[in-house]
C-alpha positions in Angstrom: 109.1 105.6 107.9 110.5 104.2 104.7 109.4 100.8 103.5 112.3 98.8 102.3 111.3 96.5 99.6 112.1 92.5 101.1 111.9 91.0 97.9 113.5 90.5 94.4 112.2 91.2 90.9 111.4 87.9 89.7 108.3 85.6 90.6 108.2 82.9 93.4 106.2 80.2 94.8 107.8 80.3 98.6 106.9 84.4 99.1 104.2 86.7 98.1 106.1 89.6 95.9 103.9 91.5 93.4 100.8 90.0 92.9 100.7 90.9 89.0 96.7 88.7 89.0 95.6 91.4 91.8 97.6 94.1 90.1 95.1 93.9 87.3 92.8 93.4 88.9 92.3 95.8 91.0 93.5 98.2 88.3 90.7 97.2 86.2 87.9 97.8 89.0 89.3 101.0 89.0 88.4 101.5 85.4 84.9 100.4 86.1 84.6 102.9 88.9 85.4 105.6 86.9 83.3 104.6 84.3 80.4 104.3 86.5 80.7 107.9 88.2 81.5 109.6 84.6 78.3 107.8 83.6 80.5 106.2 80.2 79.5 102.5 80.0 82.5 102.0 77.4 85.5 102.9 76.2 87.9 103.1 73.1 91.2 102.8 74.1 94.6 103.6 72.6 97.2 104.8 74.6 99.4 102.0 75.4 100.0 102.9 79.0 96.0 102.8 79.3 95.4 99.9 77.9 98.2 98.1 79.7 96.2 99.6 82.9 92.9 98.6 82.5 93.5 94.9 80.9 96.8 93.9 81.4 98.1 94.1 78.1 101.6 95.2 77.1 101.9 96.8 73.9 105.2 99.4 72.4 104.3 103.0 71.6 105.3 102.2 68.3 102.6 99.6 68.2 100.2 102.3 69.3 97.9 102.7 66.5 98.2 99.1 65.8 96.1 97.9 68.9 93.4 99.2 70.6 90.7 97.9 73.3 86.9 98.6 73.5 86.7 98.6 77.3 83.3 98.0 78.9 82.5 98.9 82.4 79.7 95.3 82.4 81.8 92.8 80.5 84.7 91.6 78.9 86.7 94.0 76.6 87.4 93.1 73.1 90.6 93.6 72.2 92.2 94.7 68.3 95.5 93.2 67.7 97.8 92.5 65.0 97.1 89.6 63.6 100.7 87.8 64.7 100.5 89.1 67.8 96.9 88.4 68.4 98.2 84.8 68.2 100.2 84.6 71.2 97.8 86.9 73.2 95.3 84.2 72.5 98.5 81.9 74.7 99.9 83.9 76.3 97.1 86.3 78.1 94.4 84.2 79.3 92.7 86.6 81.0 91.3 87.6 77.1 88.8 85.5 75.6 89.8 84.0 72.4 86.3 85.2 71.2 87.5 88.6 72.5 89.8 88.8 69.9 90.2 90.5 66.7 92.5 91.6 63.6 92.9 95.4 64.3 92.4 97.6 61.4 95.1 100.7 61.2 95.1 103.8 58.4 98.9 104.6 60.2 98.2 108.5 60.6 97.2 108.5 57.0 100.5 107.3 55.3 98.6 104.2 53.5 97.4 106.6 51.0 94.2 108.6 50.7 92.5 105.4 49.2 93.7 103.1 51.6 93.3 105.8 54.5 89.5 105.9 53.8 89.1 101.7 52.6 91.0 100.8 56.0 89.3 103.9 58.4 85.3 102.6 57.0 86.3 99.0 58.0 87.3 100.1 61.3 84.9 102.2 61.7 82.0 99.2 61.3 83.9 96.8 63.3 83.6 98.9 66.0 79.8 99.9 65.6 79.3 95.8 65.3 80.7 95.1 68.3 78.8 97.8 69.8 75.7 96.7 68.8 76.4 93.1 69.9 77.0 94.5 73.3 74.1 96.4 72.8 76.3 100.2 73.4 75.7 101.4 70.1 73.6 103.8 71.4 75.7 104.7 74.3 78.7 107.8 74.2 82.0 106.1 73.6 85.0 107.5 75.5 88.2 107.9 73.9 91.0 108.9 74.9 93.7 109.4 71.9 92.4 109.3 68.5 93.3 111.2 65.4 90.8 113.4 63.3 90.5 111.0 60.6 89.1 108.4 63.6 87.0 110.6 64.8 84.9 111.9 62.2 84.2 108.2 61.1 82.9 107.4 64.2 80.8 110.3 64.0 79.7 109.4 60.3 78.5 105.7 62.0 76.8 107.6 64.3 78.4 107.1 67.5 78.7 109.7 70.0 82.0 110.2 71.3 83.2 111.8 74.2 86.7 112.2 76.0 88.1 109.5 78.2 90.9 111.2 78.8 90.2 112.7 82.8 88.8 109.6 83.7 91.6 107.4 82.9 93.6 110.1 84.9 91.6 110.4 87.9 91.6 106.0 87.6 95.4 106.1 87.7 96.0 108.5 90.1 96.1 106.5 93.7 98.0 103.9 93.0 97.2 100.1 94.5 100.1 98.4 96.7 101.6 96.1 93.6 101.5 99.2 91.8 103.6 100.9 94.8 105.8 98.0 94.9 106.6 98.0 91.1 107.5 101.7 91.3 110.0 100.6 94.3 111.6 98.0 92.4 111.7 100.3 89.4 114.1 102.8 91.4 116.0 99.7 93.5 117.5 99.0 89.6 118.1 102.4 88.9 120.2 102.4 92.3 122.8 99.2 90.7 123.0 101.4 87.5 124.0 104.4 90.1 126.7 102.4 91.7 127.9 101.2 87.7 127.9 105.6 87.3 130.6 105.9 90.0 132.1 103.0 89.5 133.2 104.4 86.1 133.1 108.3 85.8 136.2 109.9 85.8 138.1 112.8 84.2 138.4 111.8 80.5 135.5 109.6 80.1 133.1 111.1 77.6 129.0 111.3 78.4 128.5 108.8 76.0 130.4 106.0 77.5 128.4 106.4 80.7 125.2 105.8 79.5 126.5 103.0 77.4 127.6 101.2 80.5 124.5 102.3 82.4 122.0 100.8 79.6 123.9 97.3 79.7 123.5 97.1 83.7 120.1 98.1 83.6 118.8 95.8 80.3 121.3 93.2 82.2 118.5 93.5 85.3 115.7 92.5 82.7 113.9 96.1 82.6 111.7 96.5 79.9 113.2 99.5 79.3 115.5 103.0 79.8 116.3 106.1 79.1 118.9 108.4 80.2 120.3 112.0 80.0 123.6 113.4 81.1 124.9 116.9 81.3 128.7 117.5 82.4 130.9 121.1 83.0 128.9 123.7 81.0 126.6 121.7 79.6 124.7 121.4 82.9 123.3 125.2 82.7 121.0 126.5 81.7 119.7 122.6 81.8 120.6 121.0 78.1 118.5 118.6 78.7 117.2 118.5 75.0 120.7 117.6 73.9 120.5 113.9 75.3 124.1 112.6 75.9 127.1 113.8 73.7 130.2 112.5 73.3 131.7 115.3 75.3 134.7 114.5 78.0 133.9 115.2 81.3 136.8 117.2 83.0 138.5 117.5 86.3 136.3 119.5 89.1 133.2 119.1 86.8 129.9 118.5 88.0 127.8 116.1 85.9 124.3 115.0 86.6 122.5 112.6 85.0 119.0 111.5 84.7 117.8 107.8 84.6 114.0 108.0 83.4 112.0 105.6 81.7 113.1 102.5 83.5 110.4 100.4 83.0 109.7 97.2 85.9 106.5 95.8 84.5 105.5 99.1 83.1 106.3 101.3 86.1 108.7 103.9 85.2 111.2 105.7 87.0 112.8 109.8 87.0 115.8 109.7 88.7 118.7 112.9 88.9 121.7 112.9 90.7 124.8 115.1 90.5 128.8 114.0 90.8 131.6 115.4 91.1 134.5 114.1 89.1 137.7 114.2 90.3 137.9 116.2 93.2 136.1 117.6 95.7 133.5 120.6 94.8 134.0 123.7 95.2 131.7 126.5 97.5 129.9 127.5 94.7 129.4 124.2 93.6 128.2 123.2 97.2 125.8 126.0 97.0 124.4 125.4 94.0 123.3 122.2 95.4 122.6 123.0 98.7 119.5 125.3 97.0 118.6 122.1 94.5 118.5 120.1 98.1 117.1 123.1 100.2 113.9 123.5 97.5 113.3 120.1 97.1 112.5 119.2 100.5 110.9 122.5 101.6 108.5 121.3 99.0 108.0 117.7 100.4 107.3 119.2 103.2 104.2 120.2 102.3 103.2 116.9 101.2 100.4 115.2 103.5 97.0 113.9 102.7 94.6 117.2 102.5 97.6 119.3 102.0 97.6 120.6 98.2 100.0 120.8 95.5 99.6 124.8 95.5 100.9 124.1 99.3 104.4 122.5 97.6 104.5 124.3 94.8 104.5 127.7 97.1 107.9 126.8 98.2 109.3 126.5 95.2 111.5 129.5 94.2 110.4 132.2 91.6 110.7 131.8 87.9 111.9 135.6 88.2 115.1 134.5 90.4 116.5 133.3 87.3 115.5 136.3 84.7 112.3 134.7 83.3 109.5 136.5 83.0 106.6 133.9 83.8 106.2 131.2 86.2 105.7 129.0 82.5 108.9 129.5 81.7 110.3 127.6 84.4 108.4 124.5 84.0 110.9 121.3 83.9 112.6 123.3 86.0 111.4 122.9 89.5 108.5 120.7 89.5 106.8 117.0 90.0 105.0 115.3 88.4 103.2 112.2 88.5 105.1 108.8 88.0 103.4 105.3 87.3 102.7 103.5 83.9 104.1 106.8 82.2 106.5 109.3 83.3 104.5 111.9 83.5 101.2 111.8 84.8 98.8 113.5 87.4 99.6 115.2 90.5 101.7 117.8 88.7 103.3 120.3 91.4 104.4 123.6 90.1 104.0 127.3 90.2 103.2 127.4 86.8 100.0 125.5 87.0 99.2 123.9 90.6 99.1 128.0 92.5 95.8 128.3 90.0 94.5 124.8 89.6 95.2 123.1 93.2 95.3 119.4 93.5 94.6 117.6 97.2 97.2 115.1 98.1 95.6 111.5 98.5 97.6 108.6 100.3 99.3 106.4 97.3 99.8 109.3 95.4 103.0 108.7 93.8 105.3 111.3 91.8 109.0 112.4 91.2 110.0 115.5 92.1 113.1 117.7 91.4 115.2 121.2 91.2 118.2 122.6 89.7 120.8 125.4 90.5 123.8 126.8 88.5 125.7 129.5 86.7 125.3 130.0 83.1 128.2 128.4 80.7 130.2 127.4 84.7 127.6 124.4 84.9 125.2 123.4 87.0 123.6 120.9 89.5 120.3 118.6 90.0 118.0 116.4 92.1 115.3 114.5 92.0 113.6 111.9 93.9 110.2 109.5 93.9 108.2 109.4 96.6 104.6 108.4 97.9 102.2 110.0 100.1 101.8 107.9 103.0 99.1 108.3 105.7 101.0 111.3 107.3 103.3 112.5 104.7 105.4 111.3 102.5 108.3 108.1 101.5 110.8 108.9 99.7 111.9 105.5 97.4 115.2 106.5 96.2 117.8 104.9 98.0 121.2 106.8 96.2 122.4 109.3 98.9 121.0 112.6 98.3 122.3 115.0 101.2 125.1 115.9 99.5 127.3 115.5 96.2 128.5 112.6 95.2 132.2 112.7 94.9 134.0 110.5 92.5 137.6 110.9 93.3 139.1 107.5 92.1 142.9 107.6 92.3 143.0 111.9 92.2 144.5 113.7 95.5 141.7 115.8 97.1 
């Protein structure tokens, strides 16, 4: 049964919606739990999408080395923020303690200077073990979970034990709680208006370009944090270019184009969306084929997908890297796959031959991940499909909403 979202985006006082206090909540306790069974009593965070998990706050990837969070599994975290920004946490975010607060210290990867590098790293390095102490974990292991060498080795020079955080912040993210469900539905509902604004608008003569300029205005038009997109038309579309972004190539009668809408963001929660058109007419057989197989593989894979089933048990129904000339299973990765979709796009389980036939994962209810295949004929073009889905008590939901059984056909004013 699919759960149809019965709510908007934006916060009320007349309807319970996402409950963003629970959402971090509960997130957080994860955290702890985690902590607790990997017997690490705090950690040093950095990546933006785990600090935004375990405390709520939002911060660029730009920003990255520019904030950071000692996390601690029996207290309130301290948090290292620019100084400007620190300001309005201090407003904004009152689940921090203004004590909790502090100027973070950054060496920028090194491009300071050497000087600078090692003046800014030995500050940092003792505001850390201060706070430690005060807490009384200096003589506790310190997870981390991104940090570069330079970061490192002062931490070890302070003499603090570090160890990686890394697995635990991935097993901690991995089931996701019922907000975080419901942000991830929302995430794709948006992504279906920017669909609609796709065939409202392709036809012969428009160029790639122009279609992700018109997609980006009606998604940052929604309010989404943010969005990517990709879009691959005639020839283009195989072998996937998916490297290549969007061109300003012009999309031509009887063409195929699919395009990808990732990245959009509803309170962090990202989407990975494909579809494939057909512009102008209606698709040929070897057209339908080609998708047909995209569809075919696709769900023959979801198939698989129950609690206590694996991801070995999808990925087995995925075709062979060797149907297409390769000459290992790695080769093919991107390809045919899923992966993990939440606060990043992508994330644990990770379904594919490549990895999941040797190193199995279990399905677990509120598992969520996005999952796709592609089909085509080298320099003819090609065809693709994707959709996001969660395991459910017996199976799966699927929470993409844009028609999927077929190609869409943009015809417009063209004769069949």
């Amino acid at each position: 049964m699919q759960r149809i979202l019965s709510f908007g985006p934006s916060g009320v006082d007349w309807q319970e919606r996402v409950n963003f206090a629970r959402l971090r909540e509960e997130r957080a306790e994860r955290v702890r739990f985690f902590m607790k069974k990997y017997n690490l009593p705090v950690l040093l965070l950095y990546a933006p999408e785990n600090i935004r998990y375990a405390t709520g706050k939002r911060s660029a990837v730009f920003e990255s080395n520019l904030v950071y969070v000692l996390f601690f599994a029996e207290s309130d975290p301290i948090l290292y923020e620019h100084a400007d920004i620190g300001i309005h946490v201090k407003k904004n975010n009152p689940w921090f303690k203004a004590e909790d607060i502090r100027s973070a210290h950054t060496w920028m990867g090194g491009i300071v200077g050497p000087k600078a590098t090692q003046l800014t790293v030995d500050k940092w390095a003792r505001a850390i073990q201060e706070d430690l102490q005060q807490r009384g974990m200096a003589k506790e292991p310190l997870g981390i979970d991104v940090l570069d060498a330079t970061g490192r080795e002062a931490l070890r020079e302070a003499g603090i034990r570090t160890v990686s955080c890394s697995g635990l912040m991935a097993d901690a993210r991995l089931i996701k709680t019922e907000d975080e469900i419901n942000c991830i539905r929302m995430a794709a509902a948006i992504v279906d208006r920017a669909w609609w604004a796709v065939y409202e608008n392709l036809r012969p003569g428009v160029r790639e370009c122009e279609i992700a300029g018109i997609v980006y205005k009606t998604l940052y038009d929604m309010n989404v944090e943010d969005a990517r997109m990709l879009g691959l038309s005639g020839p283009r579309g195989w072998p996937n270019y998916r490297g290549s972004g969007l061109t300003d190539r012009i999309i031509q009668p009887g063409e195929l184009a699919f395009f990808d809408i990732y990245n959009v963001s509803y309170s962090g929660y990202r989407t990975c969306y494909y579809r494939t058109f057909c512009v102008g007419r209606r698709p040929t057989p070897k057209q339908k084929d080609w998708y047909k197989q995209c569809y075919d593989w696709l769900y023959a894979a979801l198939a698989e997908v129950k609690p206590g089933a694996t991801t070995a048990d999808a990925a087995k129904r995925f075709p062979e890297a060797k149907l297409w000339g390769y000459p290992g299973e790695e080769w093919a990765v991107c390809s045919q796959w899923g992966h993990g979709i939440g606060l990043t796009l992508y994330e644990r389980p990770i379904i594919s031959r490549a990895y999941s036939l040797d190193d199995p994962l279990v399905f677990e209810k509120n598992m969520t991940f996005a999952i796709e295949t592609q089909q085509g004929e080298e320099g003819v073009g090609g065809a693709r499909l994707e959709e996001m889905v969660v395991v459910t008590d017996t199976g799966y939901e699927v929470m993409t909403r844009w028609p999927a059984e077929e190609i869409t056909v943009v015809q417009h004013s063209l004769v069949e």
